[in-house]
N, C-alpha and C positions, 0 to 999 in steps of 0.2 A: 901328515895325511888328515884326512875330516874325518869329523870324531863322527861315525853313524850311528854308537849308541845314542849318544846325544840328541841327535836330528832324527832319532826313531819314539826317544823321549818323549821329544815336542812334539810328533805327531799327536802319539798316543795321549796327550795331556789334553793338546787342543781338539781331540776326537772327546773325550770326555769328562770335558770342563767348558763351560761357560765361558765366554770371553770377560765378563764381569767377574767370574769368580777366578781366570787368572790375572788379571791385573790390576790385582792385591794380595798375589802369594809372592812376597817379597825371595821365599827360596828359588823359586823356579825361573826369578830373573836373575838371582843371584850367580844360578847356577851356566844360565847362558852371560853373564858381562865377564864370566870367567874365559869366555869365548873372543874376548876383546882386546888386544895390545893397548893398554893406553899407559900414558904419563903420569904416575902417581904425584907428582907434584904442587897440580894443580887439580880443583872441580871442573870439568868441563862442560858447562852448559850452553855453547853455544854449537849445539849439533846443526843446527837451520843453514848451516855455511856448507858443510858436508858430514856426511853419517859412516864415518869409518867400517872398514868392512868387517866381517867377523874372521878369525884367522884358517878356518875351513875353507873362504874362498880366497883371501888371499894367499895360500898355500897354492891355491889349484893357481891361481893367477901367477906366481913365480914359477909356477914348475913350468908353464906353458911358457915364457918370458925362456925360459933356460932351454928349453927344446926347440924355440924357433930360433935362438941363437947359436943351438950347436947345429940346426940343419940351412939355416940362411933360407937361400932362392928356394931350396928344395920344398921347404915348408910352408914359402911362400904361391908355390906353383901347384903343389897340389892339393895342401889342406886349408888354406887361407879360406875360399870361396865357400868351403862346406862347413864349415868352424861356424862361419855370418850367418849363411839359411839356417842353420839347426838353431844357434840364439836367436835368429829373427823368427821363427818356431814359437820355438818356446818362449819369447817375451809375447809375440800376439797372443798366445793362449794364455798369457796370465793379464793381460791388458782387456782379451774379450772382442776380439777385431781379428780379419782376415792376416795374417800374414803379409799377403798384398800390400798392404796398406802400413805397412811400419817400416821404418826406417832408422837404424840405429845412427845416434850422431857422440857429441860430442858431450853435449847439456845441451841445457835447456836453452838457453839463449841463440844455439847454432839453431836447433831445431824450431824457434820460432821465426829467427831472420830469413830462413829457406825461405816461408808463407810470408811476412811481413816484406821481403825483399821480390816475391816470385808472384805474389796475385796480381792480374789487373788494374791500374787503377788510372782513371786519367782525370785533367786539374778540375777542378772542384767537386771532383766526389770525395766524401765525405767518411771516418773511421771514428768509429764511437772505443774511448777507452775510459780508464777509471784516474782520478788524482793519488789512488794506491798503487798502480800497478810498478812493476821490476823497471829501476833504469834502463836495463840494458834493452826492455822493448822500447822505453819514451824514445830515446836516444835515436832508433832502428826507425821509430817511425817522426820523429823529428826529423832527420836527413829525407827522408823521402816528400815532407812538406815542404822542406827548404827548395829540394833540389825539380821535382814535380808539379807541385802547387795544391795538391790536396790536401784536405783540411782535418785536423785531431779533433774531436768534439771531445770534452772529460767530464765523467761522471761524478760531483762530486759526493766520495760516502761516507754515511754516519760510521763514528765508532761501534756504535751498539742500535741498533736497528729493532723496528719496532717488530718486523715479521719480514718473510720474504718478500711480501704484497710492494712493503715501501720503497726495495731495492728495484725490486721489476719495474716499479713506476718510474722510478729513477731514471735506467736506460731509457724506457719508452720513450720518456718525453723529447731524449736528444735524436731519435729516429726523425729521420727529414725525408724527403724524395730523394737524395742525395746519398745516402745511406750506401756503402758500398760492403761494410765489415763491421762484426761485433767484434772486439779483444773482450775476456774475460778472466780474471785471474781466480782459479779457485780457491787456494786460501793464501789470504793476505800475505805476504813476505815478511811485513811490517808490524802488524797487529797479530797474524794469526786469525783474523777473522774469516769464515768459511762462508763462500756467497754460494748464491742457490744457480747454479750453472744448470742446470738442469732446466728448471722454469725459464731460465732469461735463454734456451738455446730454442724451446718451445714457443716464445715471443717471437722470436731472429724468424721461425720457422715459418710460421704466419705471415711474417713480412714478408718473405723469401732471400732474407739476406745472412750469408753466412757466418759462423761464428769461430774462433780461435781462441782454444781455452789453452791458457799458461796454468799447469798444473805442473809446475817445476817442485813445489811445496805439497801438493796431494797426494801424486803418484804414489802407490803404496804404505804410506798411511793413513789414505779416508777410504773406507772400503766403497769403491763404486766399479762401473763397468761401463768403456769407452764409450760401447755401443748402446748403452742405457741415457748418457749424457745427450746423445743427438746431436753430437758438433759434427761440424766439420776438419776442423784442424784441430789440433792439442799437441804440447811439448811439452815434456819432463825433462829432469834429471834424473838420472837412477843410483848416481852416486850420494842421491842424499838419502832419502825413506826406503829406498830398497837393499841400500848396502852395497852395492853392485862397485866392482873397481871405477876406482877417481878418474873423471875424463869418458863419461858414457852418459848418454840419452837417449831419448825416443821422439819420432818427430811420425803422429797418425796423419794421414792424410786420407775420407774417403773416400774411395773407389771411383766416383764419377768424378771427382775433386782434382785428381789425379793430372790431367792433362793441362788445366789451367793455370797450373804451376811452375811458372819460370823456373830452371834449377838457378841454384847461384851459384853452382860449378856446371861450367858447359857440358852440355852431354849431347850426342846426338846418336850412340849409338842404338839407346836401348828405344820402344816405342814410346807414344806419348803415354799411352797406358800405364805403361808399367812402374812400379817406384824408383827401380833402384835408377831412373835418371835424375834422380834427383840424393843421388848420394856419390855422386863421381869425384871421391874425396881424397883420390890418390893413396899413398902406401898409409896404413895405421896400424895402432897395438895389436893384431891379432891375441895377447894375451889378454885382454881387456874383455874379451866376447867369453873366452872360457873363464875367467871369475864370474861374468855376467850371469853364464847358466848357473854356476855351481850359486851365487847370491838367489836367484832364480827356484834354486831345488831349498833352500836355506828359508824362504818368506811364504813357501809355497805351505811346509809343513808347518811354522807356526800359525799362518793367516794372516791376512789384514784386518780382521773383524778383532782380532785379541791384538794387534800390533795397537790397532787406534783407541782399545779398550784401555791399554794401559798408558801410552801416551796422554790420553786425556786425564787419568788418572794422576799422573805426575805433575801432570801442569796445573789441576786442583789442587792438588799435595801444598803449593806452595800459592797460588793465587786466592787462594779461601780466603789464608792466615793472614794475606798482607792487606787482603780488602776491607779487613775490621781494625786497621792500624789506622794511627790520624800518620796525614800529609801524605801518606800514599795514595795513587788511582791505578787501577790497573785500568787499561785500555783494549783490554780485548771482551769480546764480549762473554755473560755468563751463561747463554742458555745453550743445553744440552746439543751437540749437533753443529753449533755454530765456530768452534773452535777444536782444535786440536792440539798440538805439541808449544807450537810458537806461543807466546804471552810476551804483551810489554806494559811495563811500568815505569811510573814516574812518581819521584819525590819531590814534593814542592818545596823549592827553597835550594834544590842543592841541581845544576844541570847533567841531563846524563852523563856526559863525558866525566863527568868528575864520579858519580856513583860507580862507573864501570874498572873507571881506575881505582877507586879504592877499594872497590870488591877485591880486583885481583891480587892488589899490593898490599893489604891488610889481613886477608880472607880467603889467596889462594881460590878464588872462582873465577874462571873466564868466561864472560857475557860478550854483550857487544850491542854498540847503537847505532842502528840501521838507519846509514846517510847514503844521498839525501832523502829527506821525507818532510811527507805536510804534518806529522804528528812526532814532537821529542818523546823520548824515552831510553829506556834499557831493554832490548829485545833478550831475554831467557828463555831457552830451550834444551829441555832436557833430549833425553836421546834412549836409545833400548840400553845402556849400560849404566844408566843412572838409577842412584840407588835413594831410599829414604834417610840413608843419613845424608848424603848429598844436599838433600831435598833441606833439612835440619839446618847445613850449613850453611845455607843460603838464606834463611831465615834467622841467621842467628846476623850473619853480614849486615843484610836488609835494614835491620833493630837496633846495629849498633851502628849504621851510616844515621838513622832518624837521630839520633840522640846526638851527632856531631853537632846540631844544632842548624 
């Protein structure tokens, strides 16, 4: 069962403590990764793939797994539809957006093909994206210029950026008359770099062209609110930053946005209006929505403002030490705000593949290098169960991969 001392703890901690001053009370995280099944075997630092649930929700998510399989059809006929509205409920209220306007999918990738596969678009209008963004969108909208004739314009971005000024110019310059969609990824997949999605949705606005922010990597760990962004589309995962059971996303669509949205699964019952015609997904996990709330009541009481506080905290913990090391670079950027959990690093002289392998096979830490990409490296990502010895043993790897020579 979920432990409500625990989760009445972390209210009352993050009701009166700083987000800065807990994420650097190594007890209080200590005391929540005790909340975490994992494999003593190995370091796991590659949470950025998915962020394990904690075992309070994965509890409520087997119990519910074990009750729709002792009631079958039954629990499929009457509780299935009520189970969806109540998580699509309570994820718009922690999103900051109508209800309306959310759609639980799968991840992040279904929830960007809906928009990527369902907007308008006819041969040579034009979709501005980045040389960082997630294969699984290049790919989405690769086949659509194949098959179409519409055109990719790509942004390309620095590692470490002088100011937001530089990025925004960036996009700008690729706006044409043509201009049909901004893609926007809000932190990097690759680097962990954090773009100002905000300003570049305020640019799009001015132009009057809409924006699609892949925040598969922000969603509850950069503290913002959908409706403060000014997009029009946005897809997550929730299986990664929020914990939420494996095989769940969010796909915002606003309100007027709504109708011009091809489903990619036929629908004709519901109206143009409405969302859920664009979620006509056929039978799925109804256990997956009750882990979602219970992940949901889980992020709500520690916050995202202390989530991202000690995140960034972690990924300093170890990006400080290795940026005063020779033949290291770390490639994400240092200023306050521009980064969060992700960081990657490169040793010169040795390719990543080979540092990620000996990390794990000398040193017991699982990393990982994030192919393909315009920039090599070691993607490292700590996660909420990671600990400052962790942190230790990854800088003790780091120091003795330099010294292989």
């Amino acid at each position: 069962m979920p432990n409500p001392s625990l989760l009445d703890e972390i209210a009352l901690r993050t009701r009166t403590s700083s987000p800065e001053a807990l994420a650097v009370d190594e007890e209080f995280w200590g005391r929540l990764a005790g909340e975490y099944e994992r494999d003593a075997s190995f370091v796991q630092l590659n949470y950025g793939y998915y962020h394990p649930s904690l075992r309070p929700v994965l509890e409520v998510e087997i119990a519910a797994v074990r009750e729709i399989n002792r009631r079958g059809a039954h629990f499929k006929g009457k509780d299935s539809t009520p189970l969806l509205e109540v998580a699509r409920t309570d994820l718009a209220q922690l999103a900051g957006v109508d209800p309306e306007e959310i759609v639980i999918t799968r991840n992040a990738s279904e929830a960007m093909n809906i928009v990527i596969q369902g907007v308008a678009l006819a041969r040579g209008d034009e979709v501005i994206c980045s040389d960082q963004d997630y294969i699984g969108m290049n790919l989405a909208w690769e086949q659509r210029a194949q098959n179409e004739g519409i055109r990719i314009r790509r942004v390309s971005l620095p590692l470490d950026p002088t100011d937001d000024a530089e990025i925004v110019q960036l996009f700008a310059a690729e706006i044409t008359e043509r201009t049909r969609l901004i893609q926007v990824t809000h932190l990097i997949h690759l680097t962990g770099q954090v773009l100002p999605v905000r300003k570049l949705c305020t640019l799009a606005r001015e132009r009057g062209i809409p924006v699609l922010v892949d925040a598969a990597h922000s969603f509850a760990q950069i503290d913002f609110s959908i409706r403060d962004l000014s997009c029009d589309y946005l897809g997550a995962s929730l299986h990664k930053w929020l914990g939420a059971p494996l095989g769940t996303g969010v796909l915002f669509v606003r309100k007027d946005r709504i109708p011009s949205v091809r489903p990619l699964f036929g629908d004709t019952h519901f109206p143009a209006t409405d969302i859920r015609r664009l979620e006509r997904f056929g039978n799925r996990p109804d256990s997956a929505h009750a882990g979602l709330r219970e992940a949901i009541r889980w992020h709500v009481a520690l916050g995202t403002p202390v989530k991202q506080a000690r995140l960034a905290h972690l990924h300093r913990s170890w990006a400080e030490p290795v940026r005063a090391l020779p033949r290291f670079q770390v490639l994400t950027p240092r200023e306050p705000g521009r980064y969060g959990a992700l960081g990657l690093v490169k040793l010169e002289g040795m390719p990543a593949e080979t540092l990620v392998d000996y990390l794990l096979n000398e040193h017991r830490i699982y990393t990982s290098v994030p192919r393909p990409s315009p920039v090599s490296g070691v993607r490292i990502t700590p996660g909420l169960p990671t600990s400052q010895e962790h942190i230790k043993r990854l800088l003790v790897g780091l120091e003795a991969a330099a010294a292989l020579g």
